[in-house]
N, C-alpha and C positions, 0 to 999 in steps of 0.2 A: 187306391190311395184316398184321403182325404179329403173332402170338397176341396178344403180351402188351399193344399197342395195344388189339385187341378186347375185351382182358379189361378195358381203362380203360372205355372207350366205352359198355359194356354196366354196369355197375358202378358206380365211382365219379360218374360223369355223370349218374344217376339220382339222387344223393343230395341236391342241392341243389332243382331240381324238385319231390321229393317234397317237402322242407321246406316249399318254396313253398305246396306244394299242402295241406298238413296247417296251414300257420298260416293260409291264407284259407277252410277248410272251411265255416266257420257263413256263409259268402254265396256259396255254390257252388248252383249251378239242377242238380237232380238231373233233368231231361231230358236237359239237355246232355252231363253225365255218363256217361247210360243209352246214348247215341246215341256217344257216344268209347268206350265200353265197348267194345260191340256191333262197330263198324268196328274198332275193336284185335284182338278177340277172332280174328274171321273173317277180317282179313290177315292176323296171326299164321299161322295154322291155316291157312289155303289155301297160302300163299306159302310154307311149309316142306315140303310136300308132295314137290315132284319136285326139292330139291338135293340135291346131291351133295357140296358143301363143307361142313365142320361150319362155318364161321364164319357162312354163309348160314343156315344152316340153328337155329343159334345167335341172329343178330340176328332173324329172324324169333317166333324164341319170346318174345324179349325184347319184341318187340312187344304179344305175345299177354298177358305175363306183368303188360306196364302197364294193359292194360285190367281186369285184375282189382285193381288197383291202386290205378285209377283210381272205378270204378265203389262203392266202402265210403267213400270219402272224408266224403263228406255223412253217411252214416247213423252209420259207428264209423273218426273217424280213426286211434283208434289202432291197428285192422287193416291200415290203409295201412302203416304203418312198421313192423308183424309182415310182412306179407308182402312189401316192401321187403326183411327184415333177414336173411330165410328164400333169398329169388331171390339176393340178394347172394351169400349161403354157398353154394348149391348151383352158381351159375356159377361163383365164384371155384374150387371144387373140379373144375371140369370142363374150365375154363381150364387151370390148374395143370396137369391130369394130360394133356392134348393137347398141350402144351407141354413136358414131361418127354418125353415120348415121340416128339416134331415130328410128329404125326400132324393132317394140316387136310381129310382125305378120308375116303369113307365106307371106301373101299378100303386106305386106310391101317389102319384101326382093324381089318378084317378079318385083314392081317397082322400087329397087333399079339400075336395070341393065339401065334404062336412065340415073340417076344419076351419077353413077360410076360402073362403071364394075371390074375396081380392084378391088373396095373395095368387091362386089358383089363375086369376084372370091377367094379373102380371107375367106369371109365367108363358102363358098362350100368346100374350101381345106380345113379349119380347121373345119369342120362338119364331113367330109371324115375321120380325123384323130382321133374325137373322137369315131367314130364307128368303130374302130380298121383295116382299111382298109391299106393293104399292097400297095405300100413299104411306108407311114407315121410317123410319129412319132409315134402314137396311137398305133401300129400295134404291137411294141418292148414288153412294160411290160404284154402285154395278151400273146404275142408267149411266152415272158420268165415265167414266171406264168403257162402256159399247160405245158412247157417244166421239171417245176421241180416237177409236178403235176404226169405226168410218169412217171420221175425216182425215184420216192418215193412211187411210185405203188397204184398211185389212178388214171389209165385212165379210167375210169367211169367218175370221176366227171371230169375230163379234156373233154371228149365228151359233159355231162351236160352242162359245163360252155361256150366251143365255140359253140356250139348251141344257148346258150343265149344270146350270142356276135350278133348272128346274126338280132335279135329282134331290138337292137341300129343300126345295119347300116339300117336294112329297113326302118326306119322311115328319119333317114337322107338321105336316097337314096328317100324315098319317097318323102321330103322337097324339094332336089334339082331339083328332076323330074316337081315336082308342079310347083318352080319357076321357072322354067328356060324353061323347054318345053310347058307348057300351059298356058294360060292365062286370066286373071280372070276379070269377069263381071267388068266394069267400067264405068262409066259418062262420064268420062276426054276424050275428042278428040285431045286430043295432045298429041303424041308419043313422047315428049320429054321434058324435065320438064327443068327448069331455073339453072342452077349448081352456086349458090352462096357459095365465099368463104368458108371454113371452121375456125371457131374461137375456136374450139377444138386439145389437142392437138395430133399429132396422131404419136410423135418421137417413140415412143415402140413398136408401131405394125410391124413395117418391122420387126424388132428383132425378136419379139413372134414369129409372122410367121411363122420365118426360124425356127427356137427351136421348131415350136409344126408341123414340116410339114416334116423335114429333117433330125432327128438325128438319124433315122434309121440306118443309116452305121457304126457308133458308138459304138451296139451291143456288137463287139466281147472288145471292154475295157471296157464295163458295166459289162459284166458278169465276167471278172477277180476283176472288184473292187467291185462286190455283191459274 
């Protein structure tokens, strides 16, 4: 499908669901919960392992991203809809920038770095972010998420759940390793490709950026307003 299909799909199609799920919280069975967590967390994180399309590799994390999502609903809904509000910004910014550039392969993204290297370097920091890597954005609603996950006396699945965190950054540490430090069989003998204007527009991606890269610092007035 389309980036910009994908970017609906992944995105706006979350937001009704999550409502769902935040105004039935007080009669939700947090087994069931733990047990949709748990199966999100670990399809996520396995099924993104060996693609090679960013959309695959994209709907996979979205999967991973509901189970954290899913799993605070019972305890603190209103971290369902921080970290709803957070996954929204960071795909919309990743969307965006795969779409500006037509890039839907890993090998794509490797030659994006003749092209543009900003753009190239936007894509690695907001990769970085959705695999909860500290100090990013991404990094807040999973800390805060384990965080009320102990004081409510489940560090089991808090151990569980950041283990399965870590499935999502391998695959993105393994994207950025792929494009960026190796490089891949090609025809092309020219190291530098032609940079023709862009007639896309691209006023929102600075913004997203900083919103899905930076509001780490933020933290301590989130958690007084959740």
């Amino acid at each position: 499908i389309p980036l910009s299909s994908g970017m609906i799909l992944l995105t706006w199609q979350k937001i009704a669901p999550t409502a769902l799920l935040y105004q039935i919280s007080p009669s939700l069975n947090m087994e069931i919960l733990i047990l949709l967590a748990i199966l999100s967390t670990m399809l996520g994180g396995w099924g993104g392992l060996n693609q090679t399309q960013m959309r695959k590799v994209l709907a996979y994390s979205s999967i991973a991203h509901m189970g954290w999502t899913v799993i605070i609903a019972l305890i603190n809904p209103n971290l369902t809809i921080l970290s709803l509000m957070i996954y929204i910004m960071t795909t919309l910014t990743l969307f965006m920038t795969l779409n500006l550039s037509s890039t839907t392969k890993i090998k794509s993204i490797s030659n994006l770095w003749n092209k543009s290297t900003p753009m190239t370097m936007i894509v690695f920091l907001t990769m970085l972010s959705l695999g909860g890597l500290p100090p990013l954005t991404g990094f807040m609603p999973k800390w805060l998420i384990l965080q009320e996950l102990i004081i409510n006396k489940n560090p089991t699945m808090a151990i569980i759940m950041a283990l399965s965190a870590l499935l999502n950054l391998f695959f993105y540490m393994r994207i950025i390793y792929v494009s960026s430090l190796t490089m891949f069989p090609t025809s092309n003998n020219l190291k530098h490709h032609w940079f023709f204007s862009q007639t896309k527009t691209t006023n929102m991606i600075p913004t997203l950026t900083t919103i899905s890269s930076m509001l780490l610092p933020l933290t301590p007035i989130l958690i007084i307003m959740t």
